[in-house]
C-alpha positions in Angstrom: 6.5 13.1 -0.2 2.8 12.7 -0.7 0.9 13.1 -4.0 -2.6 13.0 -3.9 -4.8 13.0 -7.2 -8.5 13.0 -6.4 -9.2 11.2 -3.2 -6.3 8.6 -3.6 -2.9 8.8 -1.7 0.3 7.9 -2.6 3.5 7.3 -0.2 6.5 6.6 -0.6 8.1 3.5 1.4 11.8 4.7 2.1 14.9 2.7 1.2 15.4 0.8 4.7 12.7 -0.6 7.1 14.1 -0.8 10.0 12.2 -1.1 12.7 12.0 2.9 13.7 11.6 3.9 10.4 9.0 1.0 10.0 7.4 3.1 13.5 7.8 6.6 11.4 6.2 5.7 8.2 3.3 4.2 10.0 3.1 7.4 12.3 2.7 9.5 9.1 0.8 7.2 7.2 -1.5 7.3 10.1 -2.7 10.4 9.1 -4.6 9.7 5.4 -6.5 6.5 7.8 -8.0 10.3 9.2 -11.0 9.9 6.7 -13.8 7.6 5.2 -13.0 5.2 2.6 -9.0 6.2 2.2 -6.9 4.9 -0.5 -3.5 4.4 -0.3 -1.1 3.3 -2.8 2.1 2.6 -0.8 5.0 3.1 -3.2 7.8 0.3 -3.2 10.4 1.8 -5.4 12.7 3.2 -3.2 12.7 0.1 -1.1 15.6 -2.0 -1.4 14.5 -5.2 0.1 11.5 -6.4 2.1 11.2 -8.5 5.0 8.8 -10.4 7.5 8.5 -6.9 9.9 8.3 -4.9 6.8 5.2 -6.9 5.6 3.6 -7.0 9.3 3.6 -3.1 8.3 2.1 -3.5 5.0 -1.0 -5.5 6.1 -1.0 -3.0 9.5 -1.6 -0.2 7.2 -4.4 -2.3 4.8 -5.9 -3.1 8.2 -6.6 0.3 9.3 -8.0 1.1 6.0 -10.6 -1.7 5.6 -11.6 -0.4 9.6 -12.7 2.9 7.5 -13.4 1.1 4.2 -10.6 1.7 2.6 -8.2 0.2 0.7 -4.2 -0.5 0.6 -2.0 -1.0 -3.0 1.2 -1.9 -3.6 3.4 -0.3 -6.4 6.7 -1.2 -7.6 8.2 -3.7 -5.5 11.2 -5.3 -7.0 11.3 -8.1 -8.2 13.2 -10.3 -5.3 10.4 -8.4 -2.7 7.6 -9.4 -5.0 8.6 -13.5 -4.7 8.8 -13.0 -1.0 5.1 -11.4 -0.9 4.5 -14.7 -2.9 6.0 -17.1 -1.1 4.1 -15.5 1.9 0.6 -15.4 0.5 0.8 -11.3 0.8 0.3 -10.9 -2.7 -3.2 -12.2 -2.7 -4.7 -9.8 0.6 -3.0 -6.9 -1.0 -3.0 -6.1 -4.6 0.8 -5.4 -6.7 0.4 -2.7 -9.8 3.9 -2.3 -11.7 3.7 1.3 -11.2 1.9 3.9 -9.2 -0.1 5.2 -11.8 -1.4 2.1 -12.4 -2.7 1.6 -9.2 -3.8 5.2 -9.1 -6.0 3.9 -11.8 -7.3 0.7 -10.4 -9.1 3.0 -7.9 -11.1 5.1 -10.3 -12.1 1.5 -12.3 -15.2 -0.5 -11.1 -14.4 -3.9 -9.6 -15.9 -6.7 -11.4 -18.9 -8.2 -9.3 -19.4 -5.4 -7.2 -22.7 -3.8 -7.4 -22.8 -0.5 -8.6 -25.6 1.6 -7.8 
């Protein structure tokens, strides 16, 4: 499912990562890197636990958002994921918002020393 509210995206990480479904939510993810400056805010709350391959997808996906100059947020990751993206450094490339909405927001509020013209 895919909820889009203004020009931000939000999807939904499903429950297990393996591998091919790691391939199929990239393959459809794919699709909202189609346009200038996407955001994404990839959904963690149906995931039940995250692993090395699952955060190789993670920073895939910011990768080919920052190609378009875009961005890539994380939402809801529970709490044993979230010490692993600590413990991996993952938490300071990509930014973690409690909830969606949140990070929904974070896109619509300037970031500090960033000139605004």
């Amino acid at each position: 499912m895919t909820v889009r509210p203004g020009s931000a995206v939000v999807k939904y990480l499903p429950e297990a990562m393996t591998l091919r479904q790691q391939r199929l939510f990239f393959a459809e993810v794919e699709s909202c890197f189609n346009i200038d400056r996407p955001w994404i805010v990839l959904d963690c709350s149906r995931l039940r636990q995250i692993d090395r391959s699952a955060i190789h997808l993670l920073l895939c996906c910011l990768e080919e958002a920052m190609k378009r100059n875009g961005d890539v947020k994380l939402a809801a990751i529970p709490p044993e994921s979230r010490a692993l993206l600590e413990a991996t450094g993952v938490d300071r490339i990509l930014e973690v918002f409690d909830t969606a909405a949140e990070a929904l927001d974070s896109f619509r509020r300037p970031r500090v020393g960033v000139f605004q013209t």
